[in-house]
N, C-alpha and C positions, 0 to 999 in steps of 0.2 A: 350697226350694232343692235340698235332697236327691233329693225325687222328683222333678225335673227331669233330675238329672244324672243319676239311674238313665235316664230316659225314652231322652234325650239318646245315655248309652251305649248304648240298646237299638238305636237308628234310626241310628246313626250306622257299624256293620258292612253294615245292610240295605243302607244308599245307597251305599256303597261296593263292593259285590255286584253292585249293578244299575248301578253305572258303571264298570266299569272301563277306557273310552275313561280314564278323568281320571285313572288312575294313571299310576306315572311310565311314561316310554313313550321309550326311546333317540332319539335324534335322531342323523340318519349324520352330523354333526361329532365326536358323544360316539364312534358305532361305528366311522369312519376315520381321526377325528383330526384330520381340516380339514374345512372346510363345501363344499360339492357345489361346484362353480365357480369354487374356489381357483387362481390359476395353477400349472400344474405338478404336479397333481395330477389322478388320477384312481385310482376303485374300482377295482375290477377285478371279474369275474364271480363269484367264490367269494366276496368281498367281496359284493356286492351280493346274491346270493340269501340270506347270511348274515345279512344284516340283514332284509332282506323275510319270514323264515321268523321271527324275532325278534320284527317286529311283529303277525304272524299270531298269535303267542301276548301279546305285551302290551298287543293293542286289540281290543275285540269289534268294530270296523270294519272289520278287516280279514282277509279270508281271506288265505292263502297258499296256492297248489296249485301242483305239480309235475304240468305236464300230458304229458310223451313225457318223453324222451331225446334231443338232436340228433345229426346228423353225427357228429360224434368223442364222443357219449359225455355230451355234459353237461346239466344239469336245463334245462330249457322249462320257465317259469313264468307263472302270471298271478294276478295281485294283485290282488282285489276290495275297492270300497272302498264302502261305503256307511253306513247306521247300523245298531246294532246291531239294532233291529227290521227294519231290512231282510235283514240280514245272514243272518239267524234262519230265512227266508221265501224264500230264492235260490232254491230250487225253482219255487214257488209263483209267483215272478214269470217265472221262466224260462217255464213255461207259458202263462203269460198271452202274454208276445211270441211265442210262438208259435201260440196261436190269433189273434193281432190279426195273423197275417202269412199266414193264409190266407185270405183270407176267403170260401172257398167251403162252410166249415164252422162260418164265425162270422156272424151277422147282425149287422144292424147295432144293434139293441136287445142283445145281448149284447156289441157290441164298443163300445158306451157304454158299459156295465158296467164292462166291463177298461181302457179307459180310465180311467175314476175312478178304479181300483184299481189301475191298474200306476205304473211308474216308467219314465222314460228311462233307454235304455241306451247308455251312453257308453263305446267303447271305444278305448281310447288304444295306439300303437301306437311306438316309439322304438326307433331303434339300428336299423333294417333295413341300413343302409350302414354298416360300421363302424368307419370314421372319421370318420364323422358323429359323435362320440363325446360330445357334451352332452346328446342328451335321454337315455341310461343313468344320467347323473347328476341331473338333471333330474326323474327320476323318483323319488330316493329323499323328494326336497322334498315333491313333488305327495301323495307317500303320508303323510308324517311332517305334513305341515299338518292335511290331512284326520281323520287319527287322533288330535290333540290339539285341535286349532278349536274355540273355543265360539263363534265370531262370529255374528249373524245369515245374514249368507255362507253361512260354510260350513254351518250347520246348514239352511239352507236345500237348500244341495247333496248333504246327507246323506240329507232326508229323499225329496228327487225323483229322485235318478238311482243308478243303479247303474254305479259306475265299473269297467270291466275293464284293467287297466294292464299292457300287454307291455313289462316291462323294456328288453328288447329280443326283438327279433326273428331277431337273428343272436348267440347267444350266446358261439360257438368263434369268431366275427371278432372279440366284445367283448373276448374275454380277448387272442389274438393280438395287437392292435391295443395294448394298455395293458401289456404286455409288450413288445413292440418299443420303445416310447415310452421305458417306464423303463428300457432298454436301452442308450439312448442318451440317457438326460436328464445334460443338462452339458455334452456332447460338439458339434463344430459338424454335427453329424447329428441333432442334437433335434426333433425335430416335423416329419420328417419320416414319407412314409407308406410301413409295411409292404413287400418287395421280393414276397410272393406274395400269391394271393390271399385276401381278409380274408374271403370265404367258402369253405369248403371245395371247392366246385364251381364255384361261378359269381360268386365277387366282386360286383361292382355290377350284377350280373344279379338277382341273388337275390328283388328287389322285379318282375321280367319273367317271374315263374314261376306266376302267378296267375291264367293259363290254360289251363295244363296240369298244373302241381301235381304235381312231378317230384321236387321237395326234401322231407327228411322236414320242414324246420324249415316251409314251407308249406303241408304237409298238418295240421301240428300246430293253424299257426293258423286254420286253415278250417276244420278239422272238428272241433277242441275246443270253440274259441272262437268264431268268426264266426259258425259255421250254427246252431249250439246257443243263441245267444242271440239272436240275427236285431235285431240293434243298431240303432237309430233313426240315431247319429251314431258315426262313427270319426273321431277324430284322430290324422293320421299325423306322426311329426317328423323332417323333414329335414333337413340345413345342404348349401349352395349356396358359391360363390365368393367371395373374402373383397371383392373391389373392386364391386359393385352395392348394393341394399339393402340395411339390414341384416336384416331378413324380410319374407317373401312369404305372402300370403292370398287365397282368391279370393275377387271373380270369377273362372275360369279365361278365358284368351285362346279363339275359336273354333277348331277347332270344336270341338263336343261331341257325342260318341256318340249318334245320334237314338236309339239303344234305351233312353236313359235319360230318366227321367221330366220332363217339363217342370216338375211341381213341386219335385221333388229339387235340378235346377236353380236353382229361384227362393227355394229353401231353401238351399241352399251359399253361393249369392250374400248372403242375408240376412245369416247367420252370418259370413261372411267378414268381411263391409264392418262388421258389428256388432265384432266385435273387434279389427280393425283399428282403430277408433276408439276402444275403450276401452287399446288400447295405446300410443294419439298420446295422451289424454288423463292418463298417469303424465307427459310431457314427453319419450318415445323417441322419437325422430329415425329415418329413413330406412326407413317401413313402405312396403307397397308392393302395390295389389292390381292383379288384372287385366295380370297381366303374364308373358311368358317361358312358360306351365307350361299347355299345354291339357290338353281331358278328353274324349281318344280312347277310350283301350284300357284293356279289360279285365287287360291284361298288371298294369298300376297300379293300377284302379280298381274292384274285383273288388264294394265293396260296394255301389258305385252299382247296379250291375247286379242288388243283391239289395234294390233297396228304401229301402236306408240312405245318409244323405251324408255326404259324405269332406270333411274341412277338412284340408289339408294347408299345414303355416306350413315354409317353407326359411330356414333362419337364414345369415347372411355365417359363413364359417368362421374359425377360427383353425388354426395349425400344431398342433395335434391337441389338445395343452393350454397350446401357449408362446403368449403376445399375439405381437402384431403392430400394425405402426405404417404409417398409410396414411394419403399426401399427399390432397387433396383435390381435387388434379390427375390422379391415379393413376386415378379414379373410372371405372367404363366405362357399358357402354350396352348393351340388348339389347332382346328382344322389347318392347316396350311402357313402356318407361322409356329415360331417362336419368338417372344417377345424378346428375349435377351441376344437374338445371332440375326444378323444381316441376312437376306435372300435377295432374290431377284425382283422378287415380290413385296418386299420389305425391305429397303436398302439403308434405310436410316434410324436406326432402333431409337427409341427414347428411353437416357437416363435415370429413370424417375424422380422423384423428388417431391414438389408441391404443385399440386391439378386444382384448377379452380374452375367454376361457374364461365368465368370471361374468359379462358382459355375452350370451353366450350364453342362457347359463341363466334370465338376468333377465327376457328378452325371451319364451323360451319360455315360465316361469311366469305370467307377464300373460296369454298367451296361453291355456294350459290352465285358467285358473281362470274366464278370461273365458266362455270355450267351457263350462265345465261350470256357472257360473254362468245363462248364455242356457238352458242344457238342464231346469235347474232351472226358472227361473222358465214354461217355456215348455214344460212339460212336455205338457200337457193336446194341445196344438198339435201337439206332433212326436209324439206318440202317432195323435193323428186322422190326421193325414198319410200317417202307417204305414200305416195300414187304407185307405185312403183310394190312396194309390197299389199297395198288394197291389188292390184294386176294378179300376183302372185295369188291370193286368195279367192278372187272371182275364178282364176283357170286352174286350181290344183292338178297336181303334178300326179295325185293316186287319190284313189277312195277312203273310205265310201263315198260314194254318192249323196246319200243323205241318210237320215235316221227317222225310222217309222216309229211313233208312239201309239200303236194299237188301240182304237176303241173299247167301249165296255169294257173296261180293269177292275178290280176289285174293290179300287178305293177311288173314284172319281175326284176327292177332295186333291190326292196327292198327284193324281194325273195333272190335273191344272195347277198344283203350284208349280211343278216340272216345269208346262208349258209358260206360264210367266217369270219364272226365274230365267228363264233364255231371252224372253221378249225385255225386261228389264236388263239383260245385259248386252242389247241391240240388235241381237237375234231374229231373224225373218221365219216365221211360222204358220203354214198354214193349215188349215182342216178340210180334209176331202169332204166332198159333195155328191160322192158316190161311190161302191165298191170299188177295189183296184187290185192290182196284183202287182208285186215287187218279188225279184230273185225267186220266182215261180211260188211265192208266197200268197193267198190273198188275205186281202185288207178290208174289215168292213167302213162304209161311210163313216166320218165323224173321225175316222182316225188322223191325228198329227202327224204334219210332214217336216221334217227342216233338212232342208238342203243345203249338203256344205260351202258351197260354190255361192257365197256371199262374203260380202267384206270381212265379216265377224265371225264367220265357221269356222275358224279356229278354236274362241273359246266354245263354241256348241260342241265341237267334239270332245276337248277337253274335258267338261264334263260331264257327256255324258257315256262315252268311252272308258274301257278299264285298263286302268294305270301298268304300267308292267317298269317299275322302277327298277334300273340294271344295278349288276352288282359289280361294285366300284372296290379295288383292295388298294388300302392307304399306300402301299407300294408295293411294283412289282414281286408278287408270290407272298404278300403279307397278307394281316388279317384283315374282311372287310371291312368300309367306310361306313360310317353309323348314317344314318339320314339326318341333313337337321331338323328335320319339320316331318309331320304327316307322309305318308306319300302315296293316298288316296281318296279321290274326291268324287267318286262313279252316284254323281245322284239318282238314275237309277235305281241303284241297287241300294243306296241309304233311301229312296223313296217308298219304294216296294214296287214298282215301277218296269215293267216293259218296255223298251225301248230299240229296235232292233234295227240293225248296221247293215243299210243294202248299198252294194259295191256298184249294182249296174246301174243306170239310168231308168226311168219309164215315166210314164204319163199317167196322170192323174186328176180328175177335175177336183178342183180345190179353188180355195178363197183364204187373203189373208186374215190373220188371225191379230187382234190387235188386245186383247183379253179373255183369258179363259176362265168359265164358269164354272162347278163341279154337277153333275145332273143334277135334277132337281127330286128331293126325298118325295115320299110316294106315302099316305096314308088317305084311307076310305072308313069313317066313322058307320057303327054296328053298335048300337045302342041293345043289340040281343044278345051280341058277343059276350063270350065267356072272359075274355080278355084279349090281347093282344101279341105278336110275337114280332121280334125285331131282329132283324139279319144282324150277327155280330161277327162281321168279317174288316172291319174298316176302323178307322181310328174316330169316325166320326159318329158311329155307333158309342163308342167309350164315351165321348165328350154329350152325346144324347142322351146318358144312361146316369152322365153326372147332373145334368141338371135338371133331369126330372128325380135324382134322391134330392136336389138343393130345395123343390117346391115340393117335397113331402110323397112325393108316389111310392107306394110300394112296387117294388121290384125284384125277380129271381131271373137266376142264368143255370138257363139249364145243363146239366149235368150227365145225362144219361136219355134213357129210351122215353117214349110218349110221343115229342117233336122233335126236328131236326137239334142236335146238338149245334154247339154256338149261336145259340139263339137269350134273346135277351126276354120274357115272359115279362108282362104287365097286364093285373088281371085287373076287371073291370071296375071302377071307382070313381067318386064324385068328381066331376069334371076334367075329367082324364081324355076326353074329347080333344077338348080347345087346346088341352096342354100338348096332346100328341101332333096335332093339328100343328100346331105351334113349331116343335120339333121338326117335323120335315119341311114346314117353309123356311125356314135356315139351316138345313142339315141335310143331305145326298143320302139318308137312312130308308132302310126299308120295313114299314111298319105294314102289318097285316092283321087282319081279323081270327081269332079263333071260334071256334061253335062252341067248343068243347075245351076244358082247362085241361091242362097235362096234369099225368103222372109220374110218380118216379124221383129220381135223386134230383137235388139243387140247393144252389145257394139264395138264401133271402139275402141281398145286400144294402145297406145302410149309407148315406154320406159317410165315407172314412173325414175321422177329425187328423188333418194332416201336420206334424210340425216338420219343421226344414231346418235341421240343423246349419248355424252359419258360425264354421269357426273366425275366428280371429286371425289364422292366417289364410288370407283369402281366398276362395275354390269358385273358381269359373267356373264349374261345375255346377255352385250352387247357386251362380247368375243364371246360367242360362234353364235353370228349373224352374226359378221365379218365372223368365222371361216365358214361356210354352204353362206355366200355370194363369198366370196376369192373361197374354192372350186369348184362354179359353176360361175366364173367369173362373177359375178352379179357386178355394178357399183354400187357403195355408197360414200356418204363425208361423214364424219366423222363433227358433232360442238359441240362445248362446249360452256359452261355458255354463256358466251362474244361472239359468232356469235349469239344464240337467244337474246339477249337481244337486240344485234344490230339491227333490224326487217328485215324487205326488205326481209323476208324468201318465200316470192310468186312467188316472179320471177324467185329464183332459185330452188325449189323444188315441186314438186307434194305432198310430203310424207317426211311425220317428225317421226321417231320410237322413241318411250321411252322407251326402253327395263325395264323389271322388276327390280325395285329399291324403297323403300319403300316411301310415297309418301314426305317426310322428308327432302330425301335424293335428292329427284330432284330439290322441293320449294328451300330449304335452304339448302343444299350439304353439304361439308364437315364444324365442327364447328370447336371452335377457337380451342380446346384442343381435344389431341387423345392421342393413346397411349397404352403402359400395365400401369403405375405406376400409383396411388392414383391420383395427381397429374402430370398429363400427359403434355409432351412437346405438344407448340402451331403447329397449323397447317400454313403452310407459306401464308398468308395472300390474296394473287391473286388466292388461290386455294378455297377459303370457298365462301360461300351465296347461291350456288345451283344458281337456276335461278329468282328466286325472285320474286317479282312482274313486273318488265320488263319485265324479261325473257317470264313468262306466259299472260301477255298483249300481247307478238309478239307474241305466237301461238294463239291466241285465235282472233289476225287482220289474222294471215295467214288461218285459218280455213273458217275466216267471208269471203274471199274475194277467197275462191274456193281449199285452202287443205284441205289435209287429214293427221288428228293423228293417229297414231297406237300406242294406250297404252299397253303395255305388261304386264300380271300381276298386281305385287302389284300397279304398275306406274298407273295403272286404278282409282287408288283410288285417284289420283289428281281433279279427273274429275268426279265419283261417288258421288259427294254431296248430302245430305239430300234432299233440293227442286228441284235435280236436275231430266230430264226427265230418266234418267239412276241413279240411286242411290244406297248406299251400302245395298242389301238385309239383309247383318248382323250386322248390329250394332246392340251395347247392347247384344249381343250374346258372354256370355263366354266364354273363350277357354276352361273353364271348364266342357264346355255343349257341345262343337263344335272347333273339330281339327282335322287337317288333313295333317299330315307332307313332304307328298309327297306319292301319290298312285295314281290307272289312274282308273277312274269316267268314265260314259259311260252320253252321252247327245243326246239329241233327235235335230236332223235339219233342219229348212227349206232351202230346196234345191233347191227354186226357185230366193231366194238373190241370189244377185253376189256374194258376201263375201263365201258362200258356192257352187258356180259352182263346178260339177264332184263330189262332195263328196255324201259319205253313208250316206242315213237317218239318221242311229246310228252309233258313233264313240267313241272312247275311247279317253280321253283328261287328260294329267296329270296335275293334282292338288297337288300347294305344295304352301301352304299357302296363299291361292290365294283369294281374291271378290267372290262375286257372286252378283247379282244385281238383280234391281226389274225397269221394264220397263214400265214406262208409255209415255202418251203424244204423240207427234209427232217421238219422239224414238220406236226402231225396234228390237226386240230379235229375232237371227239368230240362236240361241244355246239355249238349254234349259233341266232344271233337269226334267224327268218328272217322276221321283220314288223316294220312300224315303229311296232306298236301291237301289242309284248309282255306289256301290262299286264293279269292277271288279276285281280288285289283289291291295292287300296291307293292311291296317288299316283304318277305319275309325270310328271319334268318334261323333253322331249327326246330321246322314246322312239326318235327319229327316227335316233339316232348310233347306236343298237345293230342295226339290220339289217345284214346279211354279217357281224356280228363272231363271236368263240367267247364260247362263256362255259368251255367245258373245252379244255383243251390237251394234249397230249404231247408236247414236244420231248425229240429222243435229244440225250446228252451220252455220250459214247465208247460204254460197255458197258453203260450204264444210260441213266437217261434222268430227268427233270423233268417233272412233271404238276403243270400250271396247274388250279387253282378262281377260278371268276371269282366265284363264291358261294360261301355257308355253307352246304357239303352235311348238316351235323349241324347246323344253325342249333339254338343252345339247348334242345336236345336235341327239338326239336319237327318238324322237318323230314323225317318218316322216308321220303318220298318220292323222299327224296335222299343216305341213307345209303348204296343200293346201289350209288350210283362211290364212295363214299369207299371203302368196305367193299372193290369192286372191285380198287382203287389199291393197297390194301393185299396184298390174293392177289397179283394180278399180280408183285408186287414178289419172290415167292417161287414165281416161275412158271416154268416150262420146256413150249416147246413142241414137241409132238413128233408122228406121224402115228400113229396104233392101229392092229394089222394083224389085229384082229379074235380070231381063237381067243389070240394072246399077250397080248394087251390087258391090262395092268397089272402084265403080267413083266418080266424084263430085257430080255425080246426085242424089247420095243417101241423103235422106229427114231424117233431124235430127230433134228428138223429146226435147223437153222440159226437160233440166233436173237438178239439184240443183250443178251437176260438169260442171263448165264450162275450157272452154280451157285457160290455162295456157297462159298471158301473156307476 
């Protein structure tokens, strides 16, 4: 007995060494105090990385990493979860998925090998919307099961996949959103949603930035997490509207991105319909595949495009943590369901009755365990697939061959971010090293090459290829299927960009390209010089032309005869050298000497004093203005309701923006009731009425008395009235006869307006739900449809209503005037083809024009003309 218990005590610290999964290990009830899905309760961000960083030290299952910093400052995490011997070996497997994802350096006798030996990579993705606010809770579950689990399950799950778990994705909306809530918990404003947006820049955009990758919190997750471990499966988690299903699975609805793999395809499909059944199989009501949610765009779907499938579940929401109670008559109906009638696709309708928080949770957990459960057992499978569709991709089956991006462009700036937005989404690119010829084309040196016939040419063509979205009729010989989303992403052509599609093969000396530069600006100081002339063909010209008004230079854009038109004039001045100097060593601008000052017509322009309307119901819109003003240090004030309404807007601004917001939403902003439920909590009081009738009296004295509006979009329609000189070209025009969910339209311009200095006759402008107008009167259309077949990339239904219309406007209103966008000139920071009217809109606004008399040119002596902008008081 004694040598026993000696034995006993020897072996009995070892096994506790080598397990310390089985020690005690917090559970977020012990660490928050109620269990994840409690109503009325929610973590919050410092909570949630607090416990995640807790279990990273009390389970060898899991790591914890702090991979960035976001937005405002706070930890970017991601949670690995697998077994301790996996845990040990992260490297080791990392490598593996990434020779099984080339296979032009893995054979296939080697990539059976790493098959046997690797693991599926599962990465789980929650909170990107952040009022979506269950799977951040959700998540501390999925983690706490897995680190304590002895079941066959889970140990199964342990020992096959390697799970990546993005708490969330939008971690400053996490906190905001669970802040605002306990804000007003108790109150008849409880569960309602946040009055700005829940992401820094781009609110419910933030998940549309995944092909361009503009956000730091998007470059985190691509380039930490996504490309580094080239993922077999991503599970993304959603929640959707509280009255249809209560979650959503694919199948997706048609169509689907032909760039993406027919197997990927018929592997989402598996996995979808597969946990959709094991989650009818607990006895949960109201699952729902193949309905509402296609699978277009890369905007969403970033990882299809690299190989791996996306299972995305949308949960019915509640008011953010409060239930909510819903008749059974309440129920509605969308793409591919009705909520009230059984389908094939829908076999178990839900009752309605009372939805809570923990009914969220319960639903997503079924879900994630299911999904990582299928990755387990089915490892071997989605591992072959990997390789197996990287095959597919290295040998395509048709062209092009690759995509030439033409040297010397107009805008170098926009050239290179083209090229790094491909290199960021693990795109192989190189730059020729000497003339070449493609499709009897020639190419000079310097020009970009990407060849499709790499793992990841998929998403290269994607986007840089134009869209030709088909037309889909809800049933046979009905009317068309509406798009859900966008269904144009031709960067390209939102770049201003060249980019040309050659089908054959050829040869080229080239070298890889691992970052691109933009050329380098060009200035030669002339102390004799009369002044200076600056090419204004680029958008990096606008952004040179603001920040030498920010350090005081005088400057005009010329207007007419003396120097080339679209030229920016800076006449000679106290240390206007160094400042120029300064300019082209951070800007691709072209600054040159004059002998002689011009004469002739021109604008003297000022800093425009900018404010940025931000209503109260939140415009993504007017995130992503901040975000491209903050980036190019551009000054703005930000006013809401209560500064316009207050007036005296003359004195302090040149320029009022209404970024796109429906016209509803600016008059009369947020109303009393919001919310998911039937019956939705009140909105708190100092937040509703929009701007009202005050509001729109101050701009319309600020306009009389010498500003300028800049309506964005749908906000145009404030001001498109019937008897107006600008009015809405479409009224009385069905959306049954004329839709346009988002595609990029080509318009014809006069480029003798200000509003259009430096731009193309014809430009491609994107259209997403947007005015078009009809110009009469003393009003000016700078923009215009002049075919009935505008459609460059994407869908369109009715193109026929937009020939004679404007898509840009100028109507005078006294001393100032109104400028109509019938588009999104900064469309989500991606449209840079069409910054230069907004950018325009904004000079102008602090513009005077005047005639140059040539030797006084930039003195006082220069003789100003008559003009409806007068100088700011």
């Amino acid at each position: 007995m004694k040598l026993f218990t000696i034995i006993l005590t020897l072996i009995l610290p070892i096994a506790a060494a080598s397990a310390p999964a089985q020690q005690a290990v917090t559970s977020p009830e012990q660490a928050f105090g109620f269990k994840p899905g409690t109503d009325r309760k929610l973590a919050d961000w410092t909570q949630l990385t607090a416990y995640f960083k807790t279990l990273g030290t009390q389970s060898d299952r899991i790591r914890y990493e702090e991979v960035g910093k976001t937005t405002e400052g706070r930890p970017f995490i991601a949670v690995t979860i697998s077994s301790a011997e996996n845990i040990a070996h992260l490297d080791e497997y990392r490598k593996i998925q990434a020779q099984l994802a080339d296979p032009r350096v893995t054979t296939e006798e080697q990539a059976k090998a790493l098959i046997a030996r690797g693991k599926t990579v599962l990465v789980v993705t929650c909170n990107v919307h952040s009022t979506e606010i269950a799977s951040s809770q959700s998540a501390t579950e999925f983690a706490y099961r897995l680190s304590t689990g002895n079941t066959p399950e889970i140990e199964n799950i342990l020992n096959n996949v390697i799970i990546v778990l993005v708490p969330s994705l939008n971690p400053d909306g996490q906190q905001l959103v669970v802040d605002w809530y306990k804000k007003y918990l108790g109150t008849p404003y409880e569960g309602t949603s946040p009055v700005t947006l829940w992401a820094h820049y781009t609110g419910h955009d933030d998940n549309r930035d995944w092909s361009s990758f503009t956000q730091v919190e998007t470059r985190l997750a691509v380039e930490k997490i996504i490309n580094p471990w080239h993922p077999q499966i991503l599970y993304d988690l959603h929640q959707m509207g509280s009255n249809g299903p209560r979650i959503y699975l694919p199948p997706w609805v048609d169509p689907i991105d032909p760039n993406v793999d027919p197997l990927l395809v018929s592997s989402m499909n598996a996995l979808g319909t597969n946990t959709a059944l094991e989650i009818a199989q607990t006895g949960k009501q109201g699952v729902l595949v193949h309905g509402v949610y296609d699978f277009w765009s890369p905007l969403r779907d970033y990882i299809a495009l690299h190989n791996g499938l996306r299972v995305l579940t949308e949960s019915a929401s509640v008011n953010i943590a409060s239930p909510i109670d819903i008749p059974f008559d309440k129920l509605d109906r969308g793409i591919g369901y009705d909520a009230k009638v059984a389908a094939w696709n829908f076999p178990d309708p839900w009752k309605g009755g009372h939805w809570t928080l923990g009914d969220i949770v319960a639903y997503q957990q079924d879900a994630f365990f299911s999904i990582a459960a299928n990755a387990a057992t089915y490892r071997e499978r989605y591992l072959r697939n990997f390789y197996t569709i990287g095959e597919h991709a290295v040998h395509p089956k048709s062209g092009p061959y690759a995509y030439v991006i033409p040297a010397n462009q107009a805008d170098s700036a926009n050239t290179a971010r083209l090229v790094n937005t491909l290199l960021i989404g693990a795109n192989e690119v190189e730059q020729a090293s000497d003339d070449f010829e493609a499709d009897g084309r020639q190419y000079k040196r310097g020009s970009y090459v990407v060849r499709l016939a790499q793992p990841y040419g998929a998403f290269a063509k994607s986007v840089l290829e134009v869209q030709k979205y088909p037309n889909i009729p809800e049933y046979p010989g009905g009317p068309l299927q509406r798009p859900y989303d966008v269904t144009a992403q031709t960067l390209p052509l939102l770049f201003g960009i060249k980019a040309v599609a050659v089908e054959h093969a050829f040869n080229v000396a080239a070298m890889p390209v691992t970052h691109a530069t933009p050329g380098q600006g060009t200035f030669q100081a002339d102390e004799r010089a009369a002044g200076y002339a600056m090419r204004d063909k680029s958008n990096s010209s606008l952004y040179a032309l603001l920040a030498l008004l920010k350090q005081g230079v005088r400057a005009y854009r010329i207007a007419g005869a003396g120097i080339e038109a679209d030229t920016i004039y800076i006449p000679q001045q106290s240390g206007i050298s160094a400042r120029l100097a300064t300019i082209a060593s951070n800007l691709p601008v072209e600054i040159h000497a004059l002998p002689a000052a011009p004469e002739g017509p021109a604008f003297e322009v000022r800093l425009p004093r900018i404010a940025l309307y931000q209503s109260w119901v939140p415009s993504m819109d007017e995130g992503w203005t901040r975000w491209i003003f903050d980036q190019n240090n551009i000054q703005y004030t930000r006013v809401v309701d209560a500064d316009v309404r207050r007036g005296d807007l003359r004195r302090r601004f040149d320029v009022v923006i209404l970024p796109d917001s429906s016209p509803r939403a600016v008059t009369s902003g947020a109303q009393e009731y919001g919310g998911e439920g039937i019956d939705g909590p009140q909105t708190p009081p100092e937040f509703r009425g929009g701007l009202g009738e005050a509001g729109l009296a101050s701009l319309r004295t600020f306009a009389t008395d010498g500003g300028t509006i800049v309506a964005l979009n749908k906000a145009s329609d404030v001001y498109a009235k019937k008897d107006s000189p600008v009015a809405d070209a479409l009224e009385g025009v069905k959306n049954t006869e004329f839709y346009i969910p988002g595609s990029i339209l080509e318009v014809s311009v006069d480029t003798s307006n200000p509003l259009a200095f430096g731009s193309a006759p014809r430009v491609p402008v994107f259209f997403e739900q947007s005015p078009s107008f009809k110009v009469t009167g003393d009003a000016v259309s700078v923009a215009s449809y002049t075919s009935d077949k505008p459609l460059l990339s994407g869908w369109i239904l009715g193109g026929q209503y937009l020939r004679g219309t404007s898509a840009l406007a100028e109507e005078p209103i006294g001393k100032g005037r109104v400028i109509l966008f019938g588009f999104r000139p900064q469309y989500r920071a991606q449209s840079e083809v069409t910054y230069r009217f907004f950018f325009n809109a904004l000079l102008y606004s602090a513009s005077r024009q005047v005639s140059l008399d040539g030797a006084s040119a930039g003195s006082s002596k220069q003789k100003a003309k008559a003009s409806h902008q007068e100088e700011a008081p």
